[in-house]
N, C-alpha and C positions, 0 to 999 in steps of 0.2 A: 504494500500500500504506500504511495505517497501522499503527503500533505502539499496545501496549496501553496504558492513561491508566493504570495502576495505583500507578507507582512514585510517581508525586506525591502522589497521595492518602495513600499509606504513610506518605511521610516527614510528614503532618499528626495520624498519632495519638497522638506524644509528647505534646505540648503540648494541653493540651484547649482546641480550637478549632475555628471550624465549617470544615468540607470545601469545600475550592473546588468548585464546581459545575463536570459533566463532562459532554461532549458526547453525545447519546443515539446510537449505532451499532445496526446491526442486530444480534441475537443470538437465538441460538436458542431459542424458547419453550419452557416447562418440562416438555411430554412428549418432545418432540427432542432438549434438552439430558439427559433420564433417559435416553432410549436412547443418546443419544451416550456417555456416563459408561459405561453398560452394557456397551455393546461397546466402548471403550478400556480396560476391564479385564478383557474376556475375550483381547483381543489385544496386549495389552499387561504384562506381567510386574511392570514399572515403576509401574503406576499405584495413585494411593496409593489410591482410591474409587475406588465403584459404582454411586454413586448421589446423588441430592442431600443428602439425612442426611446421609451420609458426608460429602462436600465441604464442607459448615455447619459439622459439627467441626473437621474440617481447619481452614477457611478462621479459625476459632476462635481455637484455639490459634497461628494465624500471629502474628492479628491481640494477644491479649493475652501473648505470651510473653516474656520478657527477652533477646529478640535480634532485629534487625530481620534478613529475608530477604530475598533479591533475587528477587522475583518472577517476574524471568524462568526462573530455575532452577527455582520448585515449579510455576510454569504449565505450563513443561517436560513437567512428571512427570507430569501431567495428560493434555496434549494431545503431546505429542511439541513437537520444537524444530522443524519446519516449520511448525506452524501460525503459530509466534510473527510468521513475515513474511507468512504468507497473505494473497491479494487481499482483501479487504472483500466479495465475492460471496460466498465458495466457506464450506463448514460449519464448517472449522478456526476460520478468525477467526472465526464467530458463536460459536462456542464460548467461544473465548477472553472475547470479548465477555460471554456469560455469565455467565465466571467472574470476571470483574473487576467485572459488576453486582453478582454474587452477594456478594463480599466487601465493597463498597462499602454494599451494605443494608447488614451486620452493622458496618461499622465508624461509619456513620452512628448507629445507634442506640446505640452502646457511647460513643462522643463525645459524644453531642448530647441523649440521649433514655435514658439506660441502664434505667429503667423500664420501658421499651417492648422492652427485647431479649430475647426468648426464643429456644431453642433449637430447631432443626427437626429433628425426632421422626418415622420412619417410623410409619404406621400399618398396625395390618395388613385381610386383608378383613373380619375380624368385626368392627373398627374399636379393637381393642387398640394402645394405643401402645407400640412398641420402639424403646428406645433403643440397641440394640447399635448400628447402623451408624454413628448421630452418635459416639459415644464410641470407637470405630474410628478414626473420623475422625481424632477430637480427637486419640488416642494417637499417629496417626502424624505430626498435625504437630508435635505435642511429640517426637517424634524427628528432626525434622530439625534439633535443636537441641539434642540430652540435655544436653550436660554445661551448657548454662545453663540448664536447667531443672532441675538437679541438686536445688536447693532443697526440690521438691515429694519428694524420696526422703529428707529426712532429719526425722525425727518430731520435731525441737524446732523448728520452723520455724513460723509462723504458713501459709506456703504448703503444706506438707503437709497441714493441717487443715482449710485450704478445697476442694484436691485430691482429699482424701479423701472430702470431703462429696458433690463431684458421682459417685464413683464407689461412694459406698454407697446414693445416691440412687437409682443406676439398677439397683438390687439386686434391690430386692424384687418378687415377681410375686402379683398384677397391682401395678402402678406406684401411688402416693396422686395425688390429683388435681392435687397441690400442686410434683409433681417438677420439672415446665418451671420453675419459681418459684422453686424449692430450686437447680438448678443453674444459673437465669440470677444469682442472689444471690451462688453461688461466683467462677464465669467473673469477673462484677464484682469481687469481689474479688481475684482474683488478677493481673488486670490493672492491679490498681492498685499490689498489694506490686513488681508488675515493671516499674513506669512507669517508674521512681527507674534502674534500670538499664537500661534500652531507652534512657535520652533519651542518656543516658553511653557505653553501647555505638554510639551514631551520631555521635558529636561528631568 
């Protein structure tokens, strides 16, 4: 059995520095991993997402919020806590697996590349983009955290204005072509007002 690589890589987004390279595991490809998300939250109560959108914001707001999480608790809430020791064959651990890729792109490029990060946007069949289910996402991993995220709720904050910006962003219908752009520039910055306190809250 292996366990998930995730917490090492965590503990490297304080400090802007490059990501120790991680072993590639098997994981489930990205229409297996959508049905898998799919039906872990039709059977699951607990699950924060439903979908990859969703998981991107999630995995988001873990990633730039002013409290570091123990991974195994929101993987948890994902996949349930047997996956976390699942053999290396069976779905659970590819899943896992997944979602530790999955969080690993976005914190790659928010480290290393933050020009390069955009947000992953449902599309829908007529090829409109909806941003409810990333910003779902996002909301609920900012609750796994509220009161150090309190910042973003008090209006003289510089964090509530960039906050704000990704959630008026995804307002308007249809979307400006510019929204990925507009809330990858937020995310960035709010990651940054909560660096100062992520590195303090781990010490």
């Amino acid at each position: 059995m292996t366990r998930p690589t995730l917490e090492q890589v965590e503990r490297r987004i304080g400090p802007d520095e490059p990501l120790p390279p991680t072993p590639v595991r098997p994981r489930l490809g990205p229409d297996d991993f959508a049905a898998y998300l799919a039906e872990r939250a039709r059977t699951s109560r607990l699950c924060p997402v439903d979908r990859i959108s969703g998981l991107d914001g999630f995995l988001t707001a873990i990633l730039i919020g002013p409290k570091f999480l123990d991974p195994r608790k929101w993987i948890a809430s994902i996949t349930g806590e047997a996956a976390l020791s699942a053999p290396e064959t069976t779905r659970e651990h590819m899943a896992v697996q997944a979602i530790v890729a999955h969080h690993n792109r976005i914190s790659a490029a928010l480290s290393e590349a933050p020009e390069t990060y955009r947000p992953v946007f449902e599309v829908d069949p007529q090829g409109a983009v909806d941003p409810a289910s990333w910003f779902g996402g996002f909301t609920r991993g900012r609750d796994l955290a509220r009161r150090a995220w309190a910042p973003v709720d008090d209006p003289t904050t510089p964090e509530y204005r960039l906050y704000t910006t990704i959630s008026d962003a995804l307002r308007p219908h249809p979307l400006p072509k510019d929204t990925a752009a507009r809330v990858a520039d937020a995310v960035i910055g709010l990651r940054a007002f909560f660096k100062d306190r992520r590195n303090r809250l781990r010490r």
